[in-house]
C-alpha positions as CSV (number, residue, x, y, z in Angstrom):
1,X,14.1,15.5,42.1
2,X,17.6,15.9,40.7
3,X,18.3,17.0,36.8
4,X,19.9,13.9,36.9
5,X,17.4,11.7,37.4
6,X,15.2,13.5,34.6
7,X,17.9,13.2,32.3
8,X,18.4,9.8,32.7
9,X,14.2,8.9,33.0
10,X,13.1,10.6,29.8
11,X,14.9,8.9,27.3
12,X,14.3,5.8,28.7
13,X,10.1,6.9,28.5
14,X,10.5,9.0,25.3
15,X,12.6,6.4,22.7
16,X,10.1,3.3,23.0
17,X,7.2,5.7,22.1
18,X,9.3,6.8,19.0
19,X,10.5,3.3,17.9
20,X,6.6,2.2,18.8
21,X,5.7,4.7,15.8
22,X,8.3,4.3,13.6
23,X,7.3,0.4,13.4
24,X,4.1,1.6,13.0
25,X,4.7,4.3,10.2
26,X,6.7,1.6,8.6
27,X,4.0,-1.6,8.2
28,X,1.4,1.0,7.2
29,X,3.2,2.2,4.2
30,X,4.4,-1.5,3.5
31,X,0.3,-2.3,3.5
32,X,0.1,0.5,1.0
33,X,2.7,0.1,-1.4
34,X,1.3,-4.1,-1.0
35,X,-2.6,-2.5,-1.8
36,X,-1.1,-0.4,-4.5
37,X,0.8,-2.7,-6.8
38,X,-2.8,-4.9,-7.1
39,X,-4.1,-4.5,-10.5
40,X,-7.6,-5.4,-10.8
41,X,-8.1,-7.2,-13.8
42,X,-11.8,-5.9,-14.5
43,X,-11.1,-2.9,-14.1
44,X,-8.0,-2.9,-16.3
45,X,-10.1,-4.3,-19.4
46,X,-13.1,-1.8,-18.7
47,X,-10.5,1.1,-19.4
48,X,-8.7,-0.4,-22.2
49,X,-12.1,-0.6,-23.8
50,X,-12.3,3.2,-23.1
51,X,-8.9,3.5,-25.4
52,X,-8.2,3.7,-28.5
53,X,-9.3,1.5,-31.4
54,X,-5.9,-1.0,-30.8
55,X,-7.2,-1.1,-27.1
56,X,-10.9,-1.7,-27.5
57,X,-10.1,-4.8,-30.2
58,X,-8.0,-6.6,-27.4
59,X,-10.9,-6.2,-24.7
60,X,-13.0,-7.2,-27.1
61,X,-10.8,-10.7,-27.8
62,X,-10.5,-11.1,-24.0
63,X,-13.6,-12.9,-23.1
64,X,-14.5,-13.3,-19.5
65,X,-16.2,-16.4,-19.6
66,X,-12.9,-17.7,-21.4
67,X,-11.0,-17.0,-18.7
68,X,-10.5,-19.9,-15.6
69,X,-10.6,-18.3,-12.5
């Protein structure tokens, strides 16, 4: 086979791969910046209880059974 015909096959088998996994990379880290902006409220109130004394008097006026879902 001619040089040509390599040069002209390659890309055409090489970029679609590439684009394929840049789409990929791409939704991944748009799944994990989406997980990572998620606060959990529980566990939010659980560490402000850990705080200091300003903290723990706030969780302790946050009741849970208070609270509608």
């Amino acid at each position: 086979m001619s040089v040509e015909f390599y040069i002209l096959v390659i890309p055409f088998c090489v970029i679609p791969v590439f684009l394929v996994s840049l789409d990929y990379l791409n939704k991944s880290s748009e799944l994990n910046r989406a997980n990572y902006n998620i606060i959990d409220f529980d566990k939010f109130v659980k560490r402000k209880e850990e705080g200091d004394v300003v903290d723990s008097d706030i969780a302790k006026l946050l009741d849970f059974d208070k609270i509608a879902a």
